[in-house]
C-alpha positions as CSV (number, residue, x, y, z in Angstrom):
1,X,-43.9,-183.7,52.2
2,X,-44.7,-184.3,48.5
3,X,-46.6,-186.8,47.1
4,X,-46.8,-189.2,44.3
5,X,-49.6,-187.3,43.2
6,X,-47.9,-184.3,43.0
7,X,-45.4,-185.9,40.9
8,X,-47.7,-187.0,38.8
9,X,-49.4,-183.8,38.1
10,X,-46.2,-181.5,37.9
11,X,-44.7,-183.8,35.3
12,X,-47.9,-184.4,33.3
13,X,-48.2,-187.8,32.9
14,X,-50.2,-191.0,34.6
15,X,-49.9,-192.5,38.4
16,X,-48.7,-195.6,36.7
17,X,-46.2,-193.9,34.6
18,X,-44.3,-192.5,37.9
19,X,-44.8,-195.8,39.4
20,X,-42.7,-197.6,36.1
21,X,-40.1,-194.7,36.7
22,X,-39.3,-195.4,40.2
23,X,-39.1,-198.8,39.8
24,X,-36.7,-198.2,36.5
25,X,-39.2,-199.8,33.7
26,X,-37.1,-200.0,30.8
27,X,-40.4,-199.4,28.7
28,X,-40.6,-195.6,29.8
29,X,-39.1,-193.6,27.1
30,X,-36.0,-191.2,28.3
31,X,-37.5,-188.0,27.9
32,X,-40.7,-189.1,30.2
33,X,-38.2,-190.6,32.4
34,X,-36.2,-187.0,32.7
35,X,-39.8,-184.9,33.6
36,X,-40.5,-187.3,36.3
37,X,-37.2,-187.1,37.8
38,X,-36.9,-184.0,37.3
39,X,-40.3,-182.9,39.1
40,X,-39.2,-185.6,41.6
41,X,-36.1,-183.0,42.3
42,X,-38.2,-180.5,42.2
43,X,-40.8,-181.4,44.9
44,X,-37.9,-183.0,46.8
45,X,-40.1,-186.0,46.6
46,X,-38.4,-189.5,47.9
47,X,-40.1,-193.0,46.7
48,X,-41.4,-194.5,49.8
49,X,-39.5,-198.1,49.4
50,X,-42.8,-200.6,51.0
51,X,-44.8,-198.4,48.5
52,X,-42.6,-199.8,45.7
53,X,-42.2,-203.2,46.8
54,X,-46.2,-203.3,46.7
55,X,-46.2,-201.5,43.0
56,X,-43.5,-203.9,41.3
57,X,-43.8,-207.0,43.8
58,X,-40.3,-206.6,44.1
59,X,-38.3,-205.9,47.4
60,X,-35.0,-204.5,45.5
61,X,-33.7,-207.2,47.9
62,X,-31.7,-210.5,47.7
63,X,-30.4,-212.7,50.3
64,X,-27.3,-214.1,50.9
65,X,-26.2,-217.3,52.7
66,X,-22.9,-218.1,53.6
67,X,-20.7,-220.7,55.7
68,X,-19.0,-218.1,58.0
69,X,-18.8,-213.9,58.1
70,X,-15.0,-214.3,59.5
71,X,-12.4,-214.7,57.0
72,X,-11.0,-213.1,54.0
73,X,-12.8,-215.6,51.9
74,X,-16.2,-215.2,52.7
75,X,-16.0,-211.2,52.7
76,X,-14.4,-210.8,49.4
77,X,-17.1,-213.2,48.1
78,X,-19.8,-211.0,49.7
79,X,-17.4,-207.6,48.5
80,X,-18.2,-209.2,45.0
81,X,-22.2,-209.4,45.5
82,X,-23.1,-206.7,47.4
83,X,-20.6,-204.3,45.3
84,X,-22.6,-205.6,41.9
85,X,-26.1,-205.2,43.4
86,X,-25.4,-201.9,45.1
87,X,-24.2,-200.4,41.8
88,X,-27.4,-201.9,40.9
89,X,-29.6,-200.4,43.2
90,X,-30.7,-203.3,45.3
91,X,-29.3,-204.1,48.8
92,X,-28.8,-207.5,50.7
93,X,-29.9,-209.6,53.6
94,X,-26.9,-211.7,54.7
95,X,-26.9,-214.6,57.2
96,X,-25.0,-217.7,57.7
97,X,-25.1,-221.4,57.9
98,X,-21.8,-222.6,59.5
99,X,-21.9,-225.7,57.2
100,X,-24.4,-227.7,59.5
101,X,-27.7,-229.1,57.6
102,X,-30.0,-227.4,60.1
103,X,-28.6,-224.2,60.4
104,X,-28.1,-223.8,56.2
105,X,-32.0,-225.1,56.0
106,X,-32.8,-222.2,59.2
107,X,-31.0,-219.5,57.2
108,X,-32.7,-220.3,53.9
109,X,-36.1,-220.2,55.4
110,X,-35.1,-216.8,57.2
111,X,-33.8,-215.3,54.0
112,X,-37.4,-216.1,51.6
113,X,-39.6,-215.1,54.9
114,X,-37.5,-211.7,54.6
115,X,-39.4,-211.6,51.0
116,X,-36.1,-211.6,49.1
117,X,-36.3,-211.4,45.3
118,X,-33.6,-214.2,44.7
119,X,-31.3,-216.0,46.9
120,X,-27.3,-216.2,46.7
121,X,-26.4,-219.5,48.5
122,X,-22.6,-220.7,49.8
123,X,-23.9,-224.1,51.3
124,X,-22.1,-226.6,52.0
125,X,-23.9,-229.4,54.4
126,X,-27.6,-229.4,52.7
127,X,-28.1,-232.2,50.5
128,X,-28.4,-231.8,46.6
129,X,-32.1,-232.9,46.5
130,X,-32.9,-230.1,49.2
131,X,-31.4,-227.5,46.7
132,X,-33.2,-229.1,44.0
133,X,-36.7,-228.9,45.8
134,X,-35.6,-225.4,47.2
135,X,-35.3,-224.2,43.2
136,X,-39.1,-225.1,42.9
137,X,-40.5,-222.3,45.1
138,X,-41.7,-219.2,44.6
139,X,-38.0,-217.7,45.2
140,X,-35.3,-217.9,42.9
141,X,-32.0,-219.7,44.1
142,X,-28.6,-219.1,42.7
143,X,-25.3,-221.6,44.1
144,X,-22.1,-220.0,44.5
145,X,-19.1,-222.3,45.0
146,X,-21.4,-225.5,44.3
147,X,-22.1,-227.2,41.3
148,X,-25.5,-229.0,40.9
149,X,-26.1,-230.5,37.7
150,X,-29.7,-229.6,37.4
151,X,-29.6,-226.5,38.7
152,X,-26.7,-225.8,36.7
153,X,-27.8,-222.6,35.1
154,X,-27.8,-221.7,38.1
155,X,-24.5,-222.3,39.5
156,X,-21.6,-220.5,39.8
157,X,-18.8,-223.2,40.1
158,X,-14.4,-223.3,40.3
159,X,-12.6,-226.2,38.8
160,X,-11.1,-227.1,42.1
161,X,-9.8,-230.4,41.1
162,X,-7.8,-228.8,38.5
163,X,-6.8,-225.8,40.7
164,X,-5.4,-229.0,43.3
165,X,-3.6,-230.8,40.5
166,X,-2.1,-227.4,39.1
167,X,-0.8,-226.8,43.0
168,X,0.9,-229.8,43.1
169,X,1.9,-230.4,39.7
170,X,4.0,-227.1,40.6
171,X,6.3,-228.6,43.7
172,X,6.5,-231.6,41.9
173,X,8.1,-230.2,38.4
174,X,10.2,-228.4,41.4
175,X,11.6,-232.0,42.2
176,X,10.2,-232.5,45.0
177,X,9.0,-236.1,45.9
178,X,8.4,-236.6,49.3
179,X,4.9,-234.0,49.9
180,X,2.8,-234.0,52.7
181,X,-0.7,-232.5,51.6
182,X,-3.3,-230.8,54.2
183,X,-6.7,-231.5,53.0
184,X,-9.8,-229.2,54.1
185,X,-12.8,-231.2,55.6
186,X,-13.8,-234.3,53.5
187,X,-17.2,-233.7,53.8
188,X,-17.1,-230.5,51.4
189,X,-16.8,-231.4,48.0
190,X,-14.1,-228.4,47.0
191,X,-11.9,-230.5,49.7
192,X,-12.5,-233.4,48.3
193,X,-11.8,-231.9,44.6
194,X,-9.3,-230.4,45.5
195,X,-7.3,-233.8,47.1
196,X,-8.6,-235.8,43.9
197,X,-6.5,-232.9,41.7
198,X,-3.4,-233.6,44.1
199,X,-3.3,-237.1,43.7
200,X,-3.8,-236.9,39.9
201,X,-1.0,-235.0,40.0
202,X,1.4,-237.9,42.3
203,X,0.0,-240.3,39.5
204,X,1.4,-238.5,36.3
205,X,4.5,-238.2,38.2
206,X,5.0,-242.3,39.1
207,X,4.5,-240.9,42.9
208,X,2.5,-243.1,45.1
209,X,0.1,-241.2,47.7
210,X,1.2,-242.1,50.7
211,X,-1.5,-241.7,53.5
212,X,0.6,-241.3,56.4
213,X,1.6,-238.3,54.9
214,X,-2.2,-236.7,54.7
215,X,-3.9,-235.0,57.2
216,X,-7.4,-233.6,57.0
217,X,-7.7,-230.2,58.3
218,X,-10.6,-228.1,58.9
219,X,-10.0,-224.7,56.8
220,X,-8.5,-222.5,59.4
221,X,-5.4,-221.4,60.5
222,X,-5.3,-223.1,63.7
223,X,-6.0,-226.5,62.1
224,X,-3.0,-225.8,59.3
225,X,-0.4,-225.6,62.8
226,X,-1.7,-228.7,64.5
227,X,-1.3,-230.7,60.9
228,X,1.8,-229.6,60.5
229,X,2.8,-230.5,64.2
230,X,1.3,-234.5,63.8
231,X,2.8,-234.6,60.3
232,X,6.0,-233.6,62.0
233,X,5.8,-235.9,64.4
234,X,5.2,-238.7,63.0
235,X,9.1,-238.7,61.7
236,X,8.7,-239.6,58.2
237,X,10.7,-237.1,56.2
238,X,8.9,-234.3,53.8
239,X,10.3,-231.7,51.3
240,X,6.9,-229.8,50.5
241,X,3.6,-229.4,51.6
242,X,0.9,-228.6,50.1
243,X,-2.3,-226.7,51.6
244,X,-6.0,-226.7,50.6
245,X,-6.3,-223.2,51.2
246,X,-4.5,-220.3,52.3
247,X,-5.6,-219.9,56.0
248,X,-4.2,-223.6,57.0
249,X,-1.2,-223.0,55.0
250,X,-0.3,-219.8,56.9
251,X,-0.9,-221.6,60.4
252,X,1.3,-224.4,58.9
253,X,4.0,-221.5,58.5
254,X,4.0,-219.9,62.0
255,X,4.8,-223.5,63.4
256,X,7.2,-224.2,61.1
257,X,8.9,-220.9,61.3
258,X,8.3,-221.2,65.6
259,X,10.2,-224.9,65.5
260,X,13.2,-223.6,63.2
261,X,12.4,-224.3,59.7
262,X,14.0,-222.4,57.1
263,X,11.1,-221.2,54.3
264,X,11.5,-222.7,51.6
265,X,15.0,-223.9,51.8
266,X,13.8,-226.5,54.6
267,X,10.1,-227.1,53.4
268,X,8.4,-225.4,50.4
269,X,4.6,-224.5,51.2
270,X,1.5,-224.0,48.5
271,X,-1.6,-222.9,49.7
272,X,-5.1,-222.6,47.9
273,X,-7.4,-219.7,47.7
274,X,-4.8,-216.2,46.8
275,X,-6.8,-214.3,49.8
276,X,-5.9,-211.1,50.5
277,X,-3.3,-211.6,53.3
278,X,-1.5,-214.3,51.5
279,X,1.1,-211.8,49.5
280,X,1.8,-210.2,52.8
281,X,3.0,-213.6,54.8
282,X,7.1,-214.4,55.4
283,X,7.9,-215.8,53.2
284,X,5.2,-214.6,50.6
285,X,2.5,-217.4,49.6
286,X,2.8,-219.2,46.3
287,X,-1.0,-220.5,45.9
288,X,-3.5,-220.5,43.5
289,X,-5.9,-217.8,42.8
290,X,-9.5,-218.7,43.9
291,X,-11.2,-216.0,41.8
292,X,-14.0,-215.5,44.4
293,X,-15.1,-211.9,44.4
294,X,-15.3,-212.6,40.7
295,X,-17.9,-215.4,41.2
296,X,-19.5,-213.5,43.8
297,X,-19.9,-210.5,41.3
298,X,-20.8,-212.8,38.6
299,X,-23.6,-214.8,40.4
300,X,-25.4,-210.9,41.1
301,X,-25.1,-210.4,37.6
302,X,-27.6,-213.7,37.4
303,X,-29.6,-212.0,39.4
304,X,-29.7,-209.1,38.1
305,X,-30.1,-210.5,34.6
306,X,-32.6,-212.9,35.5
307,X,-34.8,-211.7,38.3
308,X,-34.3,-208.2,37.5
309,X,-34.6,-208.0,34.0
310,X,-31.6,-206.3,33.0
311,X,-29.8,-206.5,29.5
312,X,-26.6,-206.8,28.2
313,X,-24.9,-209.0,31.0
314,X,-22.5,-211.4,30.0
315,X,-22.4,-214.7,32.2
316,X,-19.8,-217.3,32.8
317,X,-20.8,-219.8,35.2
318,X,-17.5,-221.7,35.3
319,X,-14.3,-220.0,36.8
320,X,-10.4,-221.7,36.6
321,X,-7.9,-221.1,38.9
322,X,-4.3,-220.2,38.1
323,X,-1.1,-220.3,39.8
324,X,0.2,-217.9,41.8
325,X,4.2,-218.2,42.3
326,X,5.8,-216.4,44.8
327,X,8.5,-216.8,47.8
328,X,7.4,-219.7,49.9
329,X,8.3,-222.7,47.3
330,X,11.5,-223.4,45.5
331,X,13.6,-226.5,43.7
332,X,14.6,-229.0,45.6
333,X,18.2,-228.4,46.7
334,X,20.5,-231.2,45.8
């Protein structure tokens, strides 16, 4: 098996030299680059990966927390990461925290004792003064989905109170006034931005929020059928109803297809998110886009700018959704 020595001495240049190579020092000029790669060929030589780690006191690695790996939300946001840091060279440790404080705080500390360059977090239940003492360590942390203002450099963030107001803006400039709105769990802010949009929007329109006609859900399909069944039963007419996110709205659906209703001539639905399945539902899912893989790819670029030294990247740390109109909404039929 060949060595770095041999390397070395076939290419004609210094131990260190080699070293900067194979660990793609953009100081190394291209032509010393191309005789150490090219004696690397020749000798059939493969960099030993710890051996690198101890020359740069890098890993080539970066951790990635998120709430949940089920779901088409959660694997096109890690789709976005691990496609921009693959391209990149670098590989990823992924774990989860299931939105509980102890288990996000658990994954965290399993993710830097793994010796991770930099750190991709989707967190929901920590508290914003643990992030802000977690950004003082030794390992870089960047938030996906969150917005912390002093960490906000570091944050990779959606305008979900304007991605709720621009969902229900659109059922109501459809004429619809009676709207029943599924909200995602209260204690993550996205829900709770999202619900704040929604009732801007009743409020421009003269349309009082009426709480009998809320139910908080919990993100997931199953939870999107039993809202739909209480709001049902509770017997007060509705002509729309609006979803925090995709998943719900499709479990919505099924029931309401299951107990008769007519989509969208008897009820118009909006969910929240555009995942992957949503253009494939019956009727398809107007919603709004949730650029996710976007931010997922943008927030490796961070990383890969900032912890990794490379050039040229441009960074927008602020995505905003757009609506999506397809089958399942329509005017209100007079």
């Amino acid at each position: 098996m060949a060595t770095i020595y041999e390397v070395s001495d076939l290419a004609g240049v210094s131990l260190a030299t080699v070293s900067r190579v194979m660990n793609k020092n953009t100081r190394v000029s291209e032509k010393t680059t191309k005789k150490v790669l090219d004696a690397m060929a020749q000798l059939g030589y493969k960099p030993n990966s710890i051996a690198q780690s101890l020359a740069s006191n890098r890993t080539n690695s970066v951790g990635i927390l998120v709430s949940e790996l089920h779901g088409p939300f959660f694997a096109q946001m890690m789709a976005g990461i691990e496609s921009e840091l693959r391209a990149a060279g670098k590989h990823v440790i992924i774990t989860t925290g299931h939105s509980e404080d102890d288990k996000e705080k658990d994954g965290i500390e399993f993710l830097i004792s793994r010796k991770c360059d930099a750190l991709i977090l989707h967190v929901e239940a920590v508290s914003d003064e643990y992030l802000i003492e977690l950004s003082q360590g030794k390992t870089p942390v960047y938030l996906i989905n969150r917005y912390v203002k002093p960490l906000k450099d570091n944050c990779i963030s959606l305008d979900n109170e304007l991605g709720g107001y621009l969902a229900s803006k659109s059922i109501l400039e459809q004429g619809h006034k009676k709207i029943a709105y599924i909200a995602g769990p209260q204690f993550k802010a996205d829900a709770r931005n999202r619900l704040k949009g929604h009732k801007k929007a009743l409020t421009e329109h003269n349309i009082e929020f009426n709480n009998e006609l809320f139910y908080e859900g919990d993100f997931n399909e199953v939870g999107g059928t039993q809202a739909l069944k209480q709001l049902i039963n509770k017997n007060i007419p509705f002509t729309a109803l609006v979803c925090a996110n995709d998943e719900m709205a499709s479990g919505a659906m099924k029931y309401a297809r299951e107990h008769g209703y007519n989509l969208p001539n008897d009820l118009s639905v909006i969910g929240f998110d555009n995942v992957i399945f949503a253009n494939y539902l019956y009727p398809t899912l107007t919603t709004i886009d949730n650029p996710v893989e976007n931010m997922g790819q943008m927030a490796a670029k961070m990383v890969l700018k900032d912890i990794y030294q490379y050039k040229n990247l441009e960074i927008n740390r602020v995505f905003e959704p757009t609506l999506i109109n397809r089958d399942s909404t329509q005017a209100l039929l007079k």
